[in-house]
VOLO-745812 format. One line per 3 residues: number of its first residue (from 1); their letters; for each residue x, y, z of N, C-alpha, C. Coordinates in steps of 0.05 Angstrom, whole numbers, plus 5000, padded with zeros to 4 digits. Layout:
NUM = A = X Y Z X Y Z X Y Z ~ ...
% end
This chain:
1 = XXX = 5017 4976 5000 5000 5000 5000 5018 5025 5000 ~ 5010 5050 4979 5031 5073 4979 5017 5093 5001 ~ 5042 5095 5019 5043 5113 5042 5039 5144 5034
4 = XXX = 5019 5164 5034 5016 5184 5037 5029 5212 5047 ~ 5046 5220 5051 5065 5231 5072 5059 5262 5065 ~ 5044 5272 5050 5042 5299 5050 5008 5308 5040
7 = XXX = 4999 5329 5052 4968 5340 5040 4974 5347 5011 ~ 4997 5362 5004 4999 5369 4982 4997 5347 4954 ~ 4989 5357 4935 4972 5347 4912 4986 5357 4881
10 = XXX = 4993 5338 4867 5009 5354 4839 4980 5339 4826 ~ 4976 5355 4814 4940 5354 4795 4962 5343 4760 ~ 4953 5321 4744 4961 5325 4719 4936 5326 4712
13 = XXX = 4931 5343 4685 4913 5337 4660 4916 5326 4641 ~ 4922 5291 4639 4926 5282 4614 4909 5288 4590 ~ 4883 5302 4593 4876 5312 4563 4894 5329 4551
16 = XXX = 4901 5353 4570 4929 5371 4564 4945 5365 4550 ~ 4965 5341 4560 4990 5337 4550 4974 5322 4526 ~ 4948 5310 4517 4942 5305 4488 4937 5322 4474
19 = XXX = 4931 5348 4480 4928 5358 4458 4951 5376 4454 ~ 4975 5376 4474 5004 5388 4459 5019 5363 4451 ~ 5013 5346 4453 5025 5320 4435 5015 5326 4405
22 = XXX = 4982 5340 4402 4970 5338 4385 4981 5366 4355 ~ 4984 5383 4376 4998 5415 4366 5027 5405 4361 ~ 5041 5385 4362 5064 5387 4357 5078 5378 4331
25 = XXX = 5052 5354 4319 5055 5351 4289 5048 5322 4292 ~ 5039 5308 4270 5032 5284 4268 5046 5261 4281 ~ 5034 5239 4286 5041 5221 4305 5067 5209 4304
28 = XXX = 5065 5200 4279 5092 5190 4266 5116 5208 4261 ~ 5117 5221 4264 5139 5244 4263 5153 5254 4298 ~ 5140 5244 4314 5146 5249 4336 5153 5220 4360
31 = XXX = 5181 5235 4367 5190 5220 4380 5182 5222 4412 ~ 5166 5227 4432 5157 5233 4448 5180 5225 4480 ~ 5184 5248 4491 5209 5245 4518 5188 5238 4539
34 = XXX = 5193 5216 4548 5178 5216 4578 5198 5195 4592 ~ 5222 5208 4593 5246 5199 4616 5240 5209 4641 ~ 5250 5201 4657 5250 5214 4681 5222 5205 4700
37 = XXX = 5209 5189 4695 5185 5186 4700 5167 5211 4681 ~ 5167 5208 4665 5159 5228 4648 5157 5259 4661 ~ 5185 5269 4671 5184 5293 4680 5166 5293 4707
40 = XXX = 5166 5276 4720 5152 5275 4746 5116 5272 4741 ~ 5111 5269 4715 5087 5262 4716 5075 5243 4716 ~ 5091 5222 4717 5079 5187 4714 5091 5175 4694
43 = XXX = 5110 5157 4693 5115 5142 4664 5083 5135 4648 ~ 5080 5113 4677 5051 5089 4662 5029 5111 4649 ~ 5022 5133 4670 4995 5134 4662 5004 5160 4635
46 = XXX = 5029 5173 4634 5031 5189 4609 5035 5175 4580 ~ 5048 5157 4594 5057 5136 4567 5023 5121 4550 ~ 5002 5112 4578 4984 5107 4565 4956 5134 4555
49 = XXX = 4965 5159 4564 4953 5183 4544 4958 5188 4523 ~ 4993 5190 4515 5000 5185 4492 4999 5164 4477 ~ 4990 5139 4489 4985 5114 4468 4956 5116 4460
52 = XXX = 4939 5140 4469 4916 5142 4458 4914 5151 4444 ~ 4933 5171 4438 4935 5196 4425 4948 5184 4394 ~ 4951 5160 4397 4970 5156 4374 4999 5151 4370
55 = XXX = 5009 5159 4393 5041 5152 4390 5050 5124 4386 ~ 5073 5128 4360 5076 5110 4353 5110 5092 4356 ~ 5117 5110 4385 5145 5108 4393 5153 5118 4420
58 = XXX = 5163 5122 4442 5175 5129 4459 5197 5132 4467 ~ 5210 5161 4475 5234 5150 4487 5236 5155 4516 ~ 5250 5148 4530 5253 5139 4563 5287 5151 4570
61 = XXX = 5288 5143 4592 5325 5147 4605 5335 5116 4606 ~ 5323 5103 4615 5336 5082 4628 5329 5052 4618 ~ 5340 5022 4616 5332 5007 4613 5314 4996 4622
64 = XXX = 5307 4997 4652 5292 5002 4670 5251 5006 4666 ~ 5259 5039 4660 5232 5045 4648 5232 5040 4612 ~ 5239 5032 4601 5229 5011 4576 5220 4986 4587
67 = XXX = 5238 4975 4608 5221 4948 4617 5197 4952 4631 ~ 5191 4976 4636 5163 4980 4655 5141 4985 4633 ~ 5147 4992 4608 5135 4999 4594 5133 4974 4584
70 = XXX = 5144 4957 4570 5149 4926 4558 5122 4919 4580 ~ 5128 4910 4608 5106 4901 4625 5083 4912 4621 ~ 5072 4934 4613 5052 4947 4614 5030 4946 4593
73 = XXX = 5052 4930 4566 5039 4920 4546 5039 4939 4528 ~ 5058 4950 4524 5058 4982 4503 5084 4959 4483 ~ 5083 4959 4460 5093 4955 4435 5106 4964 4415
76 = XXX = 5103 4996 4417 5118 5008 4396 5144 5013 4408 ~ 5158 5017 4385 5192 5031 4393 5198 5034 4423 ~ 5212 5038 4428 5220 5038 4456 5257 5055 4461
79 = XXX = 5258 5076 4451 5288 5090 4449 5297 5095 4481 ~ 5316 5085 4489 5335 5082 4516 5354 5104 4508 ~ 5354 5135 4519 5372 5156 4514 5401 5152 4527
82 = XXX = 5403 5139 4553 5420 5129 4573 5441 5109 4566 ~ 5419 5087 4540 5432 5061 4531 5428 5044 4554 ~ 5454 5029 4550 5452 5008 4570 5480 5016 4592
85 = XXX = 5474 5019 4620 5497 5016 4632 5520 5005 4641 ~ 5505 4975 4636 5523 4952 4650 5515 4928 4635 ~ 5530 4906 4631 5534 4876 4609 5506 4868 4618
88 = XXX = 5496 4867 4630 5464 4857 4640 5449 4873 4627 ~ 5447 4900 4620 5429 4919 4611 5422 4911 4588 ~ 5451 4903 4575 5449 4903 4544 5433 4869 4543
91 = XXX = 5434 4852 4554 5419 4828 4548 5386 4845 4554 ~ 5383 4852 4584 5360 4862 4579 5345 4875 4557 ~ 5351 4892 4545 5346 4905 4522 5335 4889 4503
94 = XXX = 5363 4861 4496 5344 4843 4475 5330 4831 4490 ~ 5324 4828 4514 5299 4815 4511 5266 4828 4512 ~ 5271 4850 4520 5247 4872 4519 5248 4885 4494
97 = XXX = 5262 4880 4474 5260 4884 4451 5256 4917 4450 ~ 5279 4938 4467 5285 4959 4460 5300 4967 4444 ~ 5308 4990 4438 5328 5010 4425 5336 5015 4432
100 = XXX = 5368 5016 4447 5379 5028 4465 5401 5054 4449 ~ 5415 5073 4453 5428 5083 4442 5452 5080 4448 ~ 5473 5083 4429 5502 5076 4431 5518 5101 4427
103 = XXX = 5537 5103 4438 5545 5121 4442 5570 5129 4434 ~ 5595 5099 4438 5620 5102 4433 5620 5071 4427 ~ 5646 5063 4411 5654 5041 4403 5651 5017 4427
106 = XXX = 5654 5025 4456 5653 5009 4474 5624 4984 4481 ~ 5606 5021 4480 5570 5003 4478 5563 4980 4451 ~ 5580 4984 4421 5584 4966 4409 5592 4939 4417
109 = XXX = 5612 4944 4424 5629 4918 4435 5599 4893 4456 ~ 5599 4923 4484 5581 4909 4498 5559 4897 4488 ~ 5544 4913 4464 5515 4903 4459 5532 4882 4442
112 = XXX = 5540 4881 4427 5548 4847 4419 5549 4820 4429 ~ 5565 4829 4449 5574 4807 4480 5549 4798 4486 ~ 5520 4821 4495 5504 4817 4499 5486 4803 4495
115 = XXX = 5492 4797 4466 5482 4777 4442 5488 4751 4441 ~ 5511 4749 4461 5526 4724 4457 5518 4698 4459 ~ 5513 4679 4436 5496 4652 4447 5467 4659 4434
118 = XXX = 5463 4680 4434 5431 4685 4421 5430 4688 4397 ~ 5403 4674 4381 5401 4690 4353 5390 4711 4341 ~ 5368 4725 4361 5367 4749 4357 5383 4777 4356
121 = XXX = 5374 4798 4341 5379 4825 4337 5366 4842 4356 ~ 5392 4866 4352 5380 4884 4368 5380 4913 4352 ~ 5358 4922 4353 5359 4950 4350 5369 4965 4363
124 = XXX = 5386 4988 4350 5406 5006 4364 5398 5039 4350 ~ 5402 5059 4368 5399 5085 4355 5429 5104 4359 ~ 5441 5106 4337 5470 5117 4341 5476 5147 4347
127 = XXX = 5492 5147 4369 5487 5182 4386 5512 5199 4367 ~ 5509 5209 4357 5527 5233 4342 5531 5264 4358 ~ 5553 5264 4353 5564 5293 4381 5560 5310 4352
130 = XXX = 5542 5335 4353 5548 5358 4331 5544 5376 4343 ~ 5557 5378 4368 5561 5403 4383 5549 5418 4411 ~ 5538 5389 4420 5530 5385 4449 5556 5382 4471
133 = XXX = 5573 5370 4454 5602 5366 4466 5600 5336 4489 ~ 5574 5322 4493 5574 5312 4514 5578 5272 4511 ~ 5569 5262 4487 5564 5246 4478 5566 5231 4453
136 = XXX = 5578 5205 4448 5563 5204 4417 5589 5201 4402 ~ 5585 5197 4379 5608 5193 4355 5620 5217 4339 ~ 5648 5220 4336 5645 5253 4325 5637 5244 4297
139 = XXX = 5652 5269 4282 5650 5260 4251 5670 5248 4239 ~ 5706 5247 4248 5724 5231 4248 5716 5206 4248 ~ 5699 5197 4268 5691 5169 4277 5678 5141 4258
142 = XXX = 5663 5170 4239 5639 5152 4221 5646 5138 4209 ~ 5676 5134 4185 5674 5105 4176 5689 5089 4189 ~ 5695 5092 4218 5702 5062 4234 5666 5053 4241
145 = XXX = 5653 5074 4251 5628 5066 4261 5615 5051 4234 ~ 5619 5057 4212 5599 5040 4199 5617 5011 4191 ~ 5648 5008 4190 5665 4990 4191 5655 4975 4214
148 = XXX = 5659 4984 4236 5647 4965 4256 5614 4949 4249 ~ 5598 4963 4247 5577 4951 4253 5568 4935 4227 ~ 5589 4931 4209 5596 4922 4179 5598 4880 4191
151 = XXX = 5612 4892 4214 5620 4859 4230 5609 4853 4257 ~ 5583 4869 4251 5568 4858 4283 5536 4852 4270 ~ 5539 4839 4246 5508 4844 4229 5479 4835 4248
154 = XXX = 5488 4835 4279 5457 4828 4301 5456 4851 4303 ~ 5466 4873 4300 5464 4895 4316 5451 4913 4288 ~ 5426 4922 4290 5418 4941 4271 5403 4964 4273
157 = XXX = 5426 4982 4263 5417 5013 4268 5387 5023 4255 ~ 5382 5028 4271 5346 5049 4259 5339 5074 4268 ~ 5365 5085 4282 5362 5112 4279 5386 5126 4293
160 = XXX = 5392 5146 4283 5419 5170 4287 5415 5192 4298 ~ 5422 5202 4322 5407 5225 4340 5426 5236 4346 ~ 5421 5265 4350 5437 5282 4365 5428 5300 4376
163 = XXX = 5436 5318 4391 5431 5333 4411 5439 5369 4416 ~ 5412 5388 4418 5418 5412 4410 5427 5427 4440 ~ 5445 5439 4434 5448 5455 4470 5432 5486 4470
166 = XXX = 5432 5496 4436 5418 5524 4450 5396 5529 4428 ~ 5383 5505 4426 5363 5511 4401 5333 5533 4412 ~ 5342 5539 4442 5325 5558 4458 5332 5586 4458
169 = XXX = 5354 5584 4456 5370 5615 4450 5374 5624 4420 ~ 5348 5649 4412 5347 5655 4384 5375 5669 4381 ~ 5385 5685 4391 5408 5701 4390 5433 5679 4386
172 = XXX = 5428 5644 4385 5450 5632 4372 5445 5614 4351 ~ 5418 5627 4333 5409 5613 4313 5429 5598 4297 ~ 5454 5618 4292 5466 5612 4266 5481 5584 4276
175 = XXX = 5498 5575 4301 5495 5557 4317 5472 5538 4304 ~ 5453 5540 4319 5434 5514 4314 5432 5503 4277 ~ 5435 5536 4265 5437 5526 4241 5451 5514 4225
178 = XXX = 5486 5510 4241 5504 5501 4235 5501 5477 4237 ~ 5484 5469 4268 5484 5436 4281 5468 5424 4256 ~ 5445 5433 4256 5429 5412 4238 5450 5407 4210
181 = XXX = 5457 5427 4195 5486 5421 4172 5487 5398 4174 ~ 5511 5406 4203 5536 5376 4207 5514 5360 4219 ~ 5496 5360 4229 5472 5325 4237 5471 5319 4203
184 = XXX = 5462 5333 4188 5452 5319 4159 5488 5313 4141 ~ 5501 5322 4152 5523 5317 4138 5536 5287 4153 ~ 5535 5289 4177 5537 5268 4187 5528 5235 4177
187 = XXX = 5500 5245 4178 5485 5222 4174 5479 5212 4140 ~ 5500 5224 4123 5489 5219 4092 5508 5194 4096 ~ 5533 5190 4095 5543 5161 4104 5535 5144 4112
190 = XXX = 5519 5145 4134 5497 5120 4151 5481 5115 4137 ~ 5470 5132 4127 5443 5131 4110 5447 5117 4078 ~ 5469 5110 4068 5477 5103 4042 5482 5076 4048
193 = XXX = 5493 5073 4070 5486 5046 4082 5460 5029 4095 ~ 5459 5046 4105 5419 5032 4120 5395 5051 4111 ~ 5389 5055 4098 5375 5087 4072 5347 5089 4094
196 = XXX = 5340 5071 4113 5314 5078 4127 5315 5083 4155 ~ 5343 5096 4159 5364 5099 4184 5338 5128 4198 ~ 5329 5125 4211 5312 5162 4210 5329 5171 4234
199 = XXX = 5325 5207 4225 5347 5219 4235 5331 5233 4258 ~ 5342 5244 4280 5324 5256 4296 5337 5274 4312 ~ 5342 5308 4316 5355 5323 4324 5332 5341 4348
202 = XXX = 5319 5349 4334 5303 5373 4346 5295 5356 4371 ~ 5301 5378 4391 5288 5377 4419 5263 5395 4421 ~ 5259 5401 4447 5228 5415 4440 5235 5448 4429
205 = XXX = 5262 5454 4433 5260 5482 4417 5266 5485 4393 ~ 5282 5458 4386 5293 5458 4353 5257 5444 4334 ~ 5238 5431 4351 5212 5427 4344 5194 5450 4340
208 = XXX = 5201 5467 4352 5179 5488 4348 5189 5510 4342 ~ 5213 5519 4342 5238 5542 4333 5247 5539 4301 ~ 5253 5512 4297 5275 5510 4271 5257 5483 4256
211 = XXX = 5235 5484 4245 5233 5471 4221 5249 5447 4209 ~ 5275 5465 4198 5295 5446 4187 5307 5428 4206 ~ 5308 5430 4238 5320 5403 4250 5302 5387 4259
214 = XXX = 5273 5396 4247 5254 5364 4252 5257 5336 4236 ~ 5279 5345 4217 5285 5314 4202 5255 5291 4198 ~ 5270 5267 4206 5237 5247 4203 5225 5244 4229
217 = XXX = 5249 5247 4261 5224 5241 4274 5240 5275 4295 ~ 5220 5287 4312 5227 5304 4330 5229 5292 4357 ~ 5246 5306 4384 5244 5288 4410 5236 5311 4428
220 = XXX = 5209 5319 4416 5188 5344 4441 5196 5329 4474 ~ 5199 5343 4498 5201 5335 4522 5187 5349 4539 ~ 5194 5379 4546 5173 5397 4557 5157 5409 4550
223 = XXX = 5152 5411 4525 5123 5421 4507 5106 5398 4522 ~ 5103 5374 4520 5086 5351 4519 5072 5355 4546 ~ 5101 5368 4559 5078 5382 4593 5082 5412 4598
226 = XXX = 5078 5419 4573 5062 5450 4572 5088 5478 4563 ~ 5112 5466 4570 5119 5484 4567 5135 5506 4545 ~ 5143 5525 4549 5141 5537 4514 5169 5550 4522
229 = XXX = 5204 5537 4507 5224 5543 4511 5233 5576 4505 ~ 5211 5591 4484 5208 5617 4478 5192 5645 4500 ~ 5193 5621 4513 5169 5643 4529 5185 5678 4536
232 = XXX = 5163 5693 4533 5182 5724 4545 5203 5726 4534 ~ 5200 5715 4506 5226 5722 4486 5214 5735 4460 ~ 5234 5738 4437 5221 5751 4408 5207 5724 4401
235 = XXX = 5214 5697 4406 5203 5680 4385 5181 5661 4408 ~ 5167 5681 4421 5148 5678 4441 5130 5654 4429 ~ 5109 5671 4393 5089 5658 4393 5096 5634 4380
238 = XXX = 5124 5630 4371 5121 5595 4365 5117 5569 4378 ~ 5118 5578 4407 5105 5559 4426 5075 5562 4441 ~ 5063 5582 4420 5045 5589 4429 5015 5571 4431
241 = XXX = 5005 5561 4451 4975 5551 4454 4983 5526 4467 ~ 5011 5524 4477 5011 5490 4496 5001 5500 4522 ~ 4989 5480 4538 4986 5478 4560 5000 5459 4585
244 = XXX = 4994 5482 4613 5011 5457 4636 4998 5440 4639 ~ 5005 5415 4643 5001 5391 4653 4986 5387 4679 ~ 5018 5399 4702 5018 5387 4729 5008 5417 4742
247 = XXX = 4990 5420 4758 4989 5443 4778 4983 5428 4801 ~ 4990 5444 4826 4998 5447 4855 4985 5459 4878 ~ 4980 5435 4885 4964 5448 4909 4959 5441 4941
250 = XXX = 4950 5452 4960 4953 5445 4982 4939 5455 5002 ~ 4925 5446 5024 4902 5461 5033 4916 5478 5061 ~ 4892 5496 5058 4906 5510 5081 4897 5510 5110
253 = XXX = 4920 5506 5133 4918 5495 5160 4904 5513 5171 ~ 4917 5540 5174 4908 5557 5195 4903 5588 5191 ~ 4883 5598 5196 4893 5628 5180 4896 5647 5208
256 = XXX = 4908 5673 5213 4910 5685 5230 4922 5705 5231 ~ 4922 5731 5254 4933 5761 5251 4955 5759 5259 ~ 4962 5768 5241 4994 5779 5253 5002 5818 5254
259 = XXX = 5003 5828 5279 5010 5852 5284 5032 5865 5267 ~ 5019 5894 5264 5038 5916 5252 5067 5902 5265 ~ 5087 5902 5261 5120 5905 5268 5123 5872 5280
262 = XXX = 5110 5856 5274 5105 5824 5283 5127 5812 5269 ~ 5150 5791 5274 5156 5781 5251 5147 5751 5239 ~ 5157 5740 5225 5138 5710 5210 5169 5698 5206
265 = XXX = 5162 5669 5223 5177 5643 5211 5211 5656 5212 ~ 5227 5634 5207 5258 5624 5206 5265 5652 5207 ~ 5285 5661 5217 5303 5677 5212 5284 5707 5214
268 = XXX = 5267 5710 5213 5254 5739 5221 5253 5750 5196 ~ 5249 5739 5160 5262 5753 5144 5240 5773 5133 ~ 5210 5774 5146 5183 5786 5142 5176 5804 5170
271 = XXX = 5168 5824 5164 5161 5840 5186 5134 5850 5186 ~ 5122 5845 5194 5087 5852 5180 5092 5882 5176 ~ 5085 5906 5159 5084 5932 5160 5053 5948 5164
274 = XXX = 5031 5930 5171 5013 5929 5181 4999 5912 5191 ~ 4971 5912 5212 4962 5887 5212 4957 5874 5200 ~ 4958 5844 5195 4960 5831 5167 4936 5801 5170
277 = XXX = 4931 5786 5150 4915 5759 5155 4939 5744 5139 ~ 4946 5725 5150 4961 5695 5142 4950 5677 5137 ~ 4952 5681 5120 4944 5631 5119 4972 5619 5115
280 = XXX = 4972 5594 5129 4996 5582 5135 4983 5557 5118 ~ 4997 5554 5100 4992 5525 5081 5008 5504 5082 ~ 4992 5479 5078 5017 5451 5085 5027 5443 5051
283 = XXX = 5056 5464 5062 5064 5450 5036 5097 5469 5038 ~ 5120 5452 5033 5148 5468 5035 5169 5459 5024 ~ 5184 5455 5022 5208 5445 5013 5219 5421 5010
286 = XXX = 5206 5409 5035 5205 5379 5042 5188 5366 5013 ~ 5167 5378 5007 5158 5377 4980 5157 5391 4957 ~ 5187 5399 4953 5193 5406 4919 5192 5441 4920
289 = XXX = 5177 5447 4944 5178 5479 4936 5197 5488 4946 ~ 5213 5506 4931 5236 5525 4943 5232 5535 4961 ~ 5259 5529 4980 5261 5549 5002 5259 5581 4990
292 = XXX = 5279 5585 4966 5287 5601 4951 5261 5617 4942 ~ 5237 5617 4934 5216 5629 4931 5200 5644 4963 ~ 5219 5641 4983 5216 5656 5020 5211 5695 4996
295 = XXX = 5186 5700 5006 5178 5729 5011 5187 5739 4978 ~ 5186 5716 4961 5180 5723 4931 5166 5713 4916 ~ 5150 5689 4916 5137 5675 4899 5103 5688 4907
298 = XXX = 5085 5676 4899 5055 5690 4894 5042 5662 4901 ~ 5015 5654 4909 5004 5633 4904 4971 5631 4899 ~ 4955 5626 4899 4931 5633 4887 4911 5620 4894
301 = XXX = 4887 5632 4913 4870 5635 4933 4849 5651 4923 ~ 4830 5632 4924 4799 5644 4909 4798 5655 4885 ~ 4820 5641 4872 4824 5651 4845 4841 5677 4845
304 = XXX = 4852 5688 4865 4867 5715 4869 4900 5705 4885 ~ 4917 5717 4871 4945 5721 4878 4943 5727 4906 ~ 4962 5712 4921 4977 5722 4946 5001 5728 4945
307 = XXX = 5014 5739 4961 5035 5742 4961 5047 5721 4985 ~ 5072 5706 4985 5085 5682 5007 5094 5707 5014 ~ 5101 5703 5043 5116 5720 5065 5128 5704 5076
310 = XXX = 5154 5711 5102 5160 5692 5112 5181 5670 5102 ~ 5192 5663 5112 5215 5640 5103 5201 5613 5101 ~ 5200 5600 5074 5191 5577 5080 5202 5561 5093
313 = XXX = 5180 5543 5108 5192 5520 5126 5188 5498 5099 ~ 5199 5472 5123 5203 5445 5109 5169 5434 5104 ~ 5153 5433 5119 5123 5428 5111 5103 5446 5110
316 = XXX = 5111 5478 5108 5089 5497 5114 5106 5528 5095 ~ 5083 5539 5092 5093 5570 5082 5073 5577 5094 ~ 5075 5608 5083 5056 5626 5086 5047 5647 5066
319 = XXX = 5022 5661 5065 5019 5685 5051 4999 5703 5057 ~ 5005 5719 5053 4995 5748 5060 4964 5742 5044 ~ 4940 5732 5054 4917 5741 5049 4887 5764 5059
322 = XXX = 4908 5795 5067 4893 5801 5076 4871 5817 5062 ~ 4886 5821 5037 4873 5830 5012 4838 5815 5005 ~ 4836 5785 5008 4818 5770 4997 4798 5767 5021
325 = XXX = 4782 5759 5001 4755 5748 5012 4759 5734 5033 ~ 4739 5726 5057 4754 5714 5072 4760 5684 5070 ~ 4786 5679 5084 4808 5646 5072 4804 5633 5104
328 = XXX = 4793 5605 5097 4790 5599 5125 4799 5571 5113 ~ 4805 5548 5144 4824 5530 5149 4814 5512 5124 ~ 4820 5494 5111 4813 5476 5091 4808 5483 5062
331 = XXX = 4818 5512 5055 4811 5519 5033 4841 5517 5018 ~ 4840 5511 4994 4853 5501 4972 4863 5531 4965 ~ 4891 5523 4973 4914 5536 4955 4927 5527 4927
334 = XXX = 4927 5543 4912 4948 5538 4888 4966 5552 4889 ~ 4987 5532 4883 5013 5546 4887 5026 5534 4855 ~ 5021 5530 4846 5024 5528 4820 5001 5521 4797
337 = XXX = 4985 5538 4783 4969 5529 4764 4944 5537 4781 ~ 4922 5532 4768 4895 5528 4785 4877 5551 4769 ~ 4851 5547 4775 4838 5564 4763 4835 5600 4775
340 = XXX = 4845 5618 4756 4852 5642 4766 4817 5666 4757 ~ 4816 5682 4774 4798 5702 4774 4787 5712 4743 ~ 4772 5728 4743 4779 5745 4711 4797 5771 4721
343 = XXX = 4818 5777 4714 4841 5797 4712 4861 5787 4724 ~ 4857 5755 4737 4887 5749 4748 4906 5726 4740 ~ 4917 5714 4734 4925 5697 4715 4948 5673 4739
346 = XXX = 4943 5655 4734 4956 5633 4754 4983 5636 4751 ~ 5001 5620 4779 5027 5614 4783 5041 5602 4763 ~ 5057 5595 4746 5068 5582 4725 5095 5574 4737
349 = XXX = 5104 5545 4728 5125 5532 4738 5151 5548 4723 ~ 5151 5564 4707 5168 5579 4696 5167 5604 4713 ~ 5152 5613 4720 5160 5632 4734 5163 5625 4769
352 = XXX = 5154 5602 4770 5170 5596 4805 5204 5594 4792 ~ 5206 5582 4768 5234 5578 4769 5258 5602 4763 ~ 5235 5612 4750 5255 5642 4759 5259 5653 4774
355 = XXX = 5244 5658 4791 5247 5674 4821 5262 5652 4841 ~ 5263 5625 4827 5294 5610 4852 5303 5604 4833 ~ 5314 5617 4809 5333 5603 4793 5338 5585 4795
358 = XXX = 5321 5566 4785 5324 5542 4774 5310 5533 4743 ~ 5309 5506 4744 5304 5506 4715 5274 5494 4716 ~ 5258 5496 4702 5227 5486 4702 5226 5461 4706
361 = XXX = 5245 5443 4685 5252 5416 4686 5253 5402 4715 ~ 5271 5426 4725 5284 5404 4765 5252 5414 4778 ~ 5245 5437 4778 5219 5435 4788 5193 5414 4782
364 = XXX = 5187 5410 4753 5170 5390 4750 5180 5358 4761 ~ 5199 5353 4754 5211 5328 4766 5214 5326 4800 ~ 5219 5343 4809 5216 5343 4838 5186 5349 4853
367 = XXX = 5175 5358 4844 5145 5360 4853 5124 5329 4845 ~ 5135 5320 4825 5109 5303 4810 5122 5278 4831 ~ 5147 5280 4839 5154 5263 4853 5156 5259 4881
370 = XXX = 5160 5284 4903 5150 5274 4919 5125 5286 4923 ~ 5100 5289 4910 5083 5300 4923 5055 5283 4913 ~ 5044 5265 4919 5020 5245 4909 5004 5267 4878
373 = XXX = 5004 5245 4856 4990 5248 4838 4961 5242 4828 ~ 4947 5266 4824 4919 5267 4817 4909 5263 4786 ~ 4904 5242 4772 4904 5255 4749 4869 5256 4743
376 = XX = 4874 5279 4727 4848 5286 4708 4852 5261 4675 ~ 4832 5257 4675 4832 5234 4652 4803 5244 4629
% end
């Protein structure tokens, strides 16, 4: 039985993430990211929204979650970004009949080994470095890589990927426009060899930014849960009309006055500058919310903005509701997402992550994870 340990609540809308699966371009053309437990939203239950939706492939982090998926009875493609880590991985793989990706001459070697005694094949997707710097085969590399796999004929490539670092930053277009080049220059060698090799570059900003690096399939990751890598930039409206996924919420314990010159919580870092109304909400750091958002972040109560005061604790914040209607013990805070007033517009995980500098990504993954999941279906 799963143990409960917090009031707080991460809400998904899997109709959401279908219809930005849906805005992102036909089924077959999309390689869909749901590593990580799909960004803290659920492998199982996103993997089976998008298998409604039509997806006709997945990719994942780990060998791990392809085998959870394998169990779950899902059939298409199955791309392992991670590969295999260890001589056991790579047998696993053939037997869940994934894709793992290779990376350097070594994962060759191993997925062979892996093979050893068996007569089956394995599908493999070959990682190409064109300027991620992190991974992958350079372009020196390519005719040992196709020499090699010339004498491992179990092992068969079905697809060549690489990886953009600033296809979010318009100010280094000419960059991204260089990468896709060397990806298509890269891959005309592979492809003269295996001609149905599909190529796959664009991440979610080279998907909705650059056209030319959607090749045959794209690998969307944070679009799929709402988010738009342009946002509050010039190339704003090309991610324009996705929606969030996951919103946040948490009821509130206690509400109460706190006096003109009073201070609030850890360290004294709030001073009331009048008499004030508080609600103290169960929800802190202990679950995913920044300490870092103490007496800057907003949260949203009767459909109206508060302002957090106060240093967040490990299971509790606070915010200034003296503004609102009246907020009494059991009423539902949003602290990310939720339905907002007419003139007031909800919390967005992009802008918690700005105000604690961090990245939207560690926020969604740390919330969907420790904080019990609701989904809308």
């Amino acid at each position: 039985m799963t143990c409960i340990f917090t009031p707080s609540a991460c809400h998904i809308d899997l109709p959401a993430l279908q219809r930005n699966f849906a805005r992102l371009g036909a089924p077959e053309t999309i390689l869909p990211v749901i590593k990580s437990d799909a960004y803290g939203h659920g492998l199982l239950p996103v993997a089976r929204a998008l298998d409604r939706a039509g997806a006709r492939q997945f990719a994942v982090g780990t060998i791990s979650e392809g085998i959870s998926l394998r169990d779950d009875g899902y059939r298409q493609r199955v791309v392992t970004l991670m590969g295999a880590l260890c001589p056991n991985e790579w047998t696993q793989a053939a037997d869940a009949r994934l894709t793992p990706v290779v990376t350097c001459f070594d994962d060759l070697k191993n997925a062979a080994d892996g093979l050893s005694g068996r007569g089956e094949t394995l599908e493999v997707a070959l990682k190409l470095d064109t300027g991620m710097g992190r991974l992958g085969f350079d372009e020196a590399d390519i005719p040992a890589l196709i020499e090699s796999l010339a004498h491992l004929p179990r092992l068969v490539p079905v697809m060549a990927l690489s990886h953009m670092p600033s296809a979010d930053m318009p100010e280094d277009e000419n960059f991204s426009r260089e990468q896709i080049e060397r990806f298509r220059r890269l891959c005309e060698p592979l492809r003269q060899r295996w001609p149905d090799l599909a190529r796959s570059l664009a991440n979610t900003a080279g998907t909705l930014g650059l056209p030319r690096a959607r090749f045959e399939l794209c690998r969307p990751g944070l679009a799929l849960y709402g988010g738009n890598p342009f946002a509050g930039g010039p190339w704003e409206e090309r991610g324009a009309g996705l929606e969030w996924v996951m919103s946040l919420s948490a009821p509130v314990m206690q509400v109460r006055q706190l006096r003109a010159g009073q201070s609030l919580s850890y360290g004294r870092t709030f001073t009331a500058p009048r008499d004030m109304t508080i609600a103290v909400i169960a929800c802190g750091y202990a679950t995913a919310y920044p300490r870092a958002l103490s007496n800057r972040a907003s949260v949203l109560l009767h459909g109206r903005r508060a302002p957090v005061v106060g240093r967040v604790c490990m299971s509790m914040m606070m915010a200034d509701v003296s503004h609102l209607p009246a907020v009494s013990r059991g009423d539902t805070a949003w602290l990310m997402g939720g339905e907002a007033a007419p003139g007031e517009r909800p919390v967005t995980v992009c802008e918690l992550a700005r105000l604690a500098d961090v990245l939207p990504y560690e926020l969604l993954c740390l919330m969907g994870e420790v904080n019990p999941r609701q989904y809308i279906i």
